[in-house]
PDB file of N, CA, C, O and CB in Angstrom:
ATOM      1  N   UNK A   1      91.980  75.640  81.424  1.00  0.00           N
ATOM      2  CA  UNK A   1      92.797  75.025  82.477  1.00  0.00           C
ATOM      3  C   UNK A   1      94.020  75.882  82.775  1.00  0.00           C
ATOM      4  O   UNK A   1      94.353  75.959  83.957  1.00  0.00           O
ATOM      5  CB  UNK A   1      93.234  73.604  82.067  1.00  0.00           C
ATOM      6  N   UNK A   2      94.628  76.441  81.995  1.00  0.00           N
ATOM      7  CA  UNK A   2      95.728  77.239  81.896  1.00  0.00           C
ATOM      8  C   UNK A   2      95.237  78.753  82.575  1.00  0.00           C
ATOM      9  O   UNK A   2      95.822  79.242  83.541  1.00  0.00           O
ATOM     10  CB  UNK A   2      96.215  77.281  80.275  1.00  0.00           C
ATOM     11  N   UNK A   3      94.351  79.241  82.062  1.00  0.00           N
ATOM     12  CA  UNK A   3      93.880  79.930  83.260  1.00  0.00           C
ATOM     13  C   UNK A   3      93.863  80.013  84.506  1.00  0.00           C
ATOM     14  O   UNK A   3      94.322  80.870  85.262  1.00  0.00           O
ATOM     15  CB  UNK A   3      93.178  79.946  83.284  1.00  0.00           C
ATOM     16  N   UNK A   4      93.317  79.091  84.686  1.00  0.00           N
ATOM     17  CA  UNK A   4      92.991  78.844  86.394  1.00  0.00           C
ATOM     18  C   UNK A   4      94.024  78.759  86.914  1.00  0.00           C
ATOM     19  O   UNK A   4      94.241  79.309  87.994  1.00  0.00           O
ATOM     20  CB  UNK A   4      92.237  77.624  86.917  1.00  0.00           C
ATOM     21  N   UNK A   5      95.168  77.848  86.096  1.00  0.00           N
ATOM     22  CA  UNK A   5      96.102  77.098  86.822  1.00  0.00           C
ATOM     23  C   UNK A   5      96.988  78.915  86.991  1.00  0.00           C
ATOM     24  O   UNK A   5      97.397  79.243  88.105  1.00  0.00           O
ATOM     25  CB  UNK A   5      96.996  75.406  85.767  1.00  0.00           C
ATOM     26  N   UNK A   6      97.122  79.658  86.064  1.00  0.00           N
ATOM     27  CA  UNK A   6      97.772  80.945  86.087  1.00  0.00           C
ATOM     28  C   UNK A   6      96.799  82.016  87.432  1.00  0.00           C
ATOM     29  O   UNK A   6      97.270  83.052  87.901  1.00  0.00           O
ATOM     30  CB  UNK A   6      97.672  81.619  84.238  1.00  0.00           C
ATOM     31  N   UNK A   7      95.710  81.556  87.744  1.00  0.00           N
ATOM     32  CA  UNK A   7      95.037  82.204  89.017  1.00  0.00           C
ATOM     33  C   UNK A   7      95.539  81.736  90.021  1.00  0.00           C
ATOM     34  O   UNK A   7      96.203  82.479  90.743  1.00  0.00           O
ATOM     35  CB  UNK A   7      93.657  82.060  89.204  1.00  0.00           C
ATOM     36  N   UNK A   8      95.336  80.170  90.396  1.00  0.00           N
ATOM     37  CA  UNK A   8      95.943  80.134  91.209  1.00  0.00           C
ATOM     38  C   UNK A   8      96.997  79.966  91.680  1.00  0.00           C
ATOM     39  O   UNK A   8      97.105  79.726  92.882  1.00  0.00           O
ATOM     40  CB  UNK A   8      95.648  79.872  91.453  1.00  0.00           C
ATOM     41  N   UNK A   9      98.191  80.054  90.760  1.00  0.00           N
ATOM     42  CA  UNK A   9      99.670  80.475  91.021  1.00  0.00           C
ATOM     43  C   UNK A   9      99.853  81.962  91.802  1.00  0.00           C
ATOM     44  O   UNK A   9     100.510  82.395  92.749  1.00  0.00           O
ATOM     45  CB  UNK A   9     100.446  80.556  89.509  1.00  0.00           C
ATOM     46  N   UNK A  10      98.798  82.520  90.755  1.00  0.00           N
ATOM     47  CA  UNK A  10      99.304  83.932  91.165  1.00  0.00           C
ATOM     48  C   UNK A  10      98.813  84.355  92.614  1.00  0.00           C
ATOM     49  O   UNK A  10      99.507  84.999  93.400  1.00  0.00           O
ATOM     50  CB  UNK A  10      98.766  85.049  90.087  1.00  0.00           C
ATOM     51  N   UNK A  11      97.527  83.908  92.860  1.00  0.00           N
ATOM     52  CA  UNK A  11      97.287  83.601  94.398  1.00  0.00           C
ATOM     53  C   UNK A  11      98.080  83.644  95.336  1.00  0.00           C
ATOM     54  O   UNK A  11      98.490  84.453  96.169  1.00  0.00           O
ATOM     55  CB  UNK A  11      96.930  82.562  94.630  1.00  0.00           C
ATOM     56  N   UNK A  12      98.314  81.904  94.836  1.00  0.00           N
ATOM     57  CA  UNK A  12      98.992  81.742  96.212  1.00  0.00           C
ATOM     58  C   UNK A  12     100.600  82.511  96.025  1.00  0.00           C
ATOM     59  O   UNK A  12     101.229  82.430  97.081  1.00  0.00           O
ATOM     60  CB  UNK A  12      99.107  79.871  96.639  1.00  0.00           C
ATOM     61  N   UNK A  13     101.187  83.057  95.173  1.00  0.00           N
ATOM     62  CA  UNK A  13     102.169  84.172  95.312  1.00  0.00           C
ATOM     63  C   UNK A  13     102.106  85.068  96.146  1.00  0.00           C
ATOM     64  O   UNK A  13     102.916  85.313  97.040  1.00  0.00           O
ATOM     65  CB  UNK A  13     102.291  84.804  94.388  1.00  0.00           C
ATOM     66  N   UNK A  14     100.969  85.693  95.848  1.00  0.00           N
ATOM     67  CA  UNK A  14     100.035  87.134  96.396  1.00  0.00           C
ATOM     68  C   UNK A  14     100.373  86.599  98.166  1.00  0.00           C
ATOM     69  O   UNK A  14     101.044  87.171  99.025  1.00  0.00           O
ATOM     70  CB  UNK A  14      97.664  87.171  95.743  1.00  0.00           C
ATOM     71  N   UNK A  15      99.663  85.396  98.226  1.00  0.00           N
ATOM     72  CA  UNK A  15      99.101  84.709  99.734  1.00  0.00           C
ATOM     73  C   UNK A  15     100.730  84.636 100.239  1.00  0.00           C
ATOM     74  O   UNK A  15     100.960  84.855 101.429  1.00  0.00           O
ATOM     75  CB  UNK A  15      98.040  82.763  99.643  1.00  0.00           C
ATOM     76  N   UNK A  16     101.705  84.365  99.432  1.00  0.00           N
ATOM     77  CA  UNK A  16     103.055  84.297 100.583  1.00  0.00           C
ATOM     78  C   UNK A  16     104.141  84.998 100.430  1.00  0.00           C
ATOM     79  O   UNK A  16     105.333  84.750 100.615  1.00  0.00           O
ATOM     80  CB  UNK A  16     103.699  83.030 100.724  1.00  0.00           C
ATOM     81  N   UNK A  17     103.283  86.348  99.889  1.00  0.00           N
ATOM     82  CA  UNK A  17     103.880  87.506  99.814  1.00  0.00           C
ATOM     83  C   UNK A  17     105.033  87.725  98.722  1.00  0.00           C
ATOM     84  O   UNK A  17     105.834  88.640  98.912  1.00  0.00           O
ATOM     85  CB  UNK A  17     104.323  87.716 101.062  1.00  0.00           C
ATOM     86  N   UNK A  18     105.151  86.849  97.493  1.00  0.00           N
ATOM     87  CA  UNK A  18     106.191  86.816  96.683  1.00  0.00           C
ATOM     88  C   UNK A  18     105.972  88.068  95.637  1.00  0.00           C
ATOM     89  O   UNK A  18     106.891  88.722  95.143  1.00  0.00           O
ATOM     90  CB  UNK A  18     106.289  85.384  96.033  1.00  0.00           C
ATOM     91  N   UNK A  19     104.682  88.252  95.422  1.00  0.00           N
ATOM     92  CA  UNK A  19     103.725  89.456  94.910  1.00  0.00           C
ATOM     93  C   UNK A  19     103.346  90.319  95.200  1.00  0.00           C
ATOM     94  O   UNK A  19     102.885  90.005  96.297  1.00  0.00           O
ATOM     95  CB  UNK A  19     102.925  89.398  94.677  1.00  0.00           C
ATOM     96  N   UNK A  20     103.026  91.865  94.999  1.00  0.00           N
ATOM     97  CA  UNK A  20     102.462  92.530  95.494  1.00  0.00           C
ATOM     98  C   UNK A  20     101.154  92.579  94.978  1.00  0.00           C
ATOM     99  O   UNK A  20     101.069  92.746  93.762  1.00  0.00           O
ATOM    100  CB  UNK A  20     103.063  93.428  95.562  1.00  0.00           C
ATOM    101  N   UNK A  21      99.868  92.446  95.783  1.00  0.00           N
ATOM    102  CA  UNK A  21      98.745  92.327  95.471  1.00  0.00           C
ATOM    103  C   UNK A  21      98.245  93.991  94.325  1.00  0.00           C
ATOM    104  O   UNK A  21      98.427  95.154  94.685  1.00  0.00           O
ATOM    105  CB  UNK A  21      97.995  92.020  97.038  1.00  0.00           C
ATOM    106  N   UNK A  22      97.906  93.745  93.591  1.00  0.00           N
ATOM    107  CA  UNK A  22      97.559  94.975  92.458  1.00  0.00           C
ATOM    108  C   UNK A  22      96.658  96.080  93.166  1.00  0.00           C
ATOM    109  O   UNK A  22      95.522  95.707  93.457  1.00  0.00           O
ATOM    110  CB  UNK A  22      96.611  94.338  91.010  1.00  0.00           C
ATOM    111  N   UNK A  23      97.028  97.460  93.500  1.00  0.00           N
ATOM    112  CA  UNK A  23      96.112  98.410  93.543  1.00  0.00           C
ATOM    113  C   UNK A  23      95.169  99.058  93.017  1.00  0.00           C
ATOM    114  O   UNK A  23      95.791  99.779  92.236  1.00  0.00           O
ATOM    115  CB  UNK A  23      96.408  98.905  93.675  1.00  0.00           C
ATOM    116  N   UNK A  24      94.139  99.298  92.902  1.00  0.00           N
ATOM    117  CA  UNK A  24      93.572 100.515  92.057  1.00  0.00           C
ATOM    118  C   UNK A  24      93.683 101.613  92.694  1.00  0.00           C
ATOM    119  O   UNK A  24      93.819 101.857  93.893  1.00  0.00           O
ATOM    120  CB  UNK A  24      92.198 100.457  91.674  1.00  0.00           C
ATOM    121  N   UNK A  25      93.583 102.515  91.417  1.00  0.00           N
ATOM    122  CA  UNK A  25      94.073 104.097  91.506  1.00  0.00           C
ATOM    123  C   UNK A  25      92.950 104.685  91.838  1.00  0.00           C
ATOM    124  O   UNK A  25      92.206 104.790  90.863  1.00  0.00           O
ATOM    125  CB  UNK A  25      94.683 104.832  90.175  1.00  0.00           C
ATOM    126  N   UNK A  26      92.382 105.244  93.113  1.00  0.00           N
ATOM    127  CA  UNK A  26      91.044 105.845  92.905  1.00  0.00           C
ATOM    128  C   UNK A  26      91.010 106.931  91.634  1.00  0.00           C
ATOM    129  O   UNK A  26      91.954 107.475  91.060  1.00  0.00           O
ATOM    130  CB  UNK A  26      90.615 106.586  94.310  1.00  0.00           C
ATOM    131  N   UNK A  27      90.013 107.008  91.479  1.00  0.00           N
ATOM    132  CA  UNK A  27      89.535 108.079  90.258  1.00  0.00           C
ATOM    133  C   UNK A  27      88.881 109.710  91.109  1.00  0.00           C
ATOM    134  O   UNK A  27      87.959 109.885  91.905  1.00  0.00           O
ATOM    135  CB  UNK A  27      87.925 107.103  89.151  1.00  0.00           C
ATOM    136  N   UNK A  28      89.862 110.652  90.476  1.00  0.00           N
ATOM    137  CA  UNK A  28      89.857 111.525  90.700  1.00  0.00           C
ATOM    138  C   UNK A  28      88.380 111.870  90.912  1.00  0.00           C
ATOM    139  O   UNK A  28      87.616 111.105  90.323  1.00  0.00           O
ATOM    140  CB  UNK A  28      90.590 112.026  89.961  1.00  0.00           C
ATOM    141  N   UNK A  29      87.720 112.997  91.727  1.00  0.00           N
ATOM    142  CA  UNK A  29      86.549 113.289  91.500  1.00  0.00           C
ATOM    143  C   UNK A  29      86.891 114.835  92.204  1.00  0.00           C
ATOM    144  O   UNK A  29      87.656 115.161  93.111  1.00  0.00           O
ATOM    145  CB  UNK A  29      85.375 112.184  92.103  1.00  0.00           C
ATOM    146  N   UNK A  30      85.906 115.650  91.301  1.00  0.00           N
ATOM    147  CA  UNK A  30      86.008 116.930  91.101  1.00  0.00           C
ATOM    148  C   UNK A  30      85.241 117.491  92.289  1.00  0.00           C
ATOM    149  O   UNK A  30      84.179 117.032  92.709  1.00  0.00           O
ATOM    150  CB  UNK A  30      85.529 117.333  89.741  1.00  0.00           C
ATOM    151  N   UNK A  31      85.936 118.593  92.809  1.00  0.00           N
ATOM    152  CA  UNK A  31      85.368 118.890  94.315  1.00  0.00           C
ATOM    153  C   UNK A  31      84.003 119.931  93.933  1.00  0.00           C
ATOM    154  O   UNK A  31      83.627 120.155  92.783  1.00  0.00           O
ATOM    155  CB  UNK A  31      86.762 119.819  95.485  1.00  0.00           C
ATOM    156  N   UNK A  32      83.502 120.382  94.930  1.00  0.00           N
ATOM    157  CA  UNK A  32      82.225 121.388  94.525  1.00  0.00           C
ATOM    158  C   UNK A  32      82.612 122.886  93.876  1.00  0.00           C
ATOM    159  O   UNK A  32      82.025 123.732  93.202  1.00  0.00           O
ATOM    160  CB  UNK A  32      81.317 121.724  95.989  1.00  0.00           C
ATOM    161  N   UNK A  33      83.856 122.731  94.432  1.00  0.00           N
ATOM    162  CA  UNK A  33      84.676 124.405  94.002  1.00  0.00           C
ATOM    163  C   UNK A  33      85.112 124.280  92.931  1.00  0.00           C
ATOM    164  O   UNK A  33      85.066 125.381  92.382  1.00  0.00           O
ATOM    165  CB  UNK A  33      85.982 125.022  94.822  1.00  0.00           C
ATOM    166  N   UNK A  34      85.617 123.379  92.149  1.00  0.00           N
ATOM    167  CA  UNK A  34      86.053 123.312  90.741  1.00  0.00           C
ATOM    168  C   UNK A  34      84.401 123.718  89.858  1.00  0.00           C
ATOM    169  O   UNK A  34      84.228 124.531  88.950  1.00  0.00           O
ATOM    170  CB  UNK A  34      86.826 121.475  90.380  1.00  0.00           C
ATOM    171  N   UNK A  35      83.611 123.017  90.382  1.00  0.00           N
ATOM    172  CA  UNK A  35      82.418 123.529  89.369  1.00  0.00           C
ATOM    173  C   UNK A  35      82.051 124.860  89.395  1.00  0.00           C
ATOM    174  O   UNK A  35      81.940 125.556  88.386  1.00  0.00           O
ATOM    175  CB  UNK A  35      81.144 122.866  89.597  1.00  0.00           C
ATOM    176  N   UNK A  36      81.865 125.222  90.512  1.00  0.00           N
ATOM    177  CA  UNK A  36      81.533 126.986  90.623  1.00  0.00           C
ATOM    178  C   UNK A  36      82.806 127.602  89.928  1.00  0.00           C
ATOM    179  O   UNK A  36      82.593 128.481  89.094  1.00  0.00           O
ATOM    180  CB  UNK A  36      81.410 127.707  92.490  1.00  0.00           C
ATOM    181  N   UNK A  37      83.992 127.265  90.161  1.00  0.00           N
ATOM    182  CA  UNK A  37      85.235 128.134  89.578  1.00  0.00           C
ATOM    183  C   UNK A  37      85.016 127.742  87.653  1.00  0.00           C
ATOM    184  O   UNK A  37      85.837 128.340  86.956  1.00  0.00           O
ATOM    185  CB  UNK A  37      87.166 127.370  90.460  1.00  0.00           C
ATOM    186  N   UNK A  38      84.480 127.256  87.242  1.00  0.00           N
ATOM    187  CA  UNK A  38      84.520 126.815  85.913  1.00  0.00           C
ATOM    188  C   UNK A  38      82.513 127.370  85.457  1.00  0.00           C
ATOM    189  O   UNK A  38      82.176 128.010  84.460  1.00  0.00           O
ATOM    190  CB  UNK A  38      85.081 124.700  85.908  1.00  0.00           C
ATOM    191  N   UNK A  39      82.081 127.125  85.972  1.00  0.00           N
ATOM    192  CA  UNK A  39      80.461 128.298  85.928  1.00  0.00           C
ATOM    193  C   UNK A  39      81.000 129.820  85.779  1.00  0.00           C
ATOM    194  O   UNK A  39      80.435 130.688  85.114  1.00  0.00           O
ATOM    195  CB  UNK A  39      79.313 128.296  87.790  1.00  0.00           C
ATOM    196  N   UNK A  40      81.897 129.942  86.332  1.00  0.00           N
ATOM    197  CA  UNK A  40      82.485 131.829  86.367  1.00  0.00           C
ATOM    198  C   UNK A  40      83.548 132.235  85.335  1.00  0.00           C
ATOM    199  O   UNK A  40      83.970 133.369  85.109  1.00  0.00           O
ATOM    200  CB  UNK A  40      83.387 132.305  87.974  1.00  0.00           C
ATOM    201  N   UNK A  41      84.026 130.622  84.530  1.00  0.00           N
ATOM    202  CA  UNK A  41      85.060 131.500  83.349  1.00  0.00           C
ATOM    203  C   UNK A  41      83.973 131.736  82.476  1.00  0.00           C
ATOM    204  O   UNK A  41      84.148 132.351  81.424  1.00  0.00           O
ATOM    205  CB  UNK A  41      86.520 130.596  82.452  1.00  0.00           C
TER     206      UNK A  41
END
């Protein structure tokens, strides 16, 4: 119950802007040139 009740607090925070809704960080991903430059050390 305490759960939920802590979801939807945080909700409706989020919903009237008292919060900033949480980002994710994209995850880096390695371009095609990093692999060829690392095949040649």
């Amino acid at each position: 119950m305490k759960a939920w009740l802590n979801s939807v607090c945080w909700n409706l925070a989020v919903a009237l802007g008292f919060v900033e809704p949480p980002r994710l960080q994209p995850i880096p991903v390695r371009a095609e040139r990093d692999k060829v430059a690392a095949r040649r050390r």
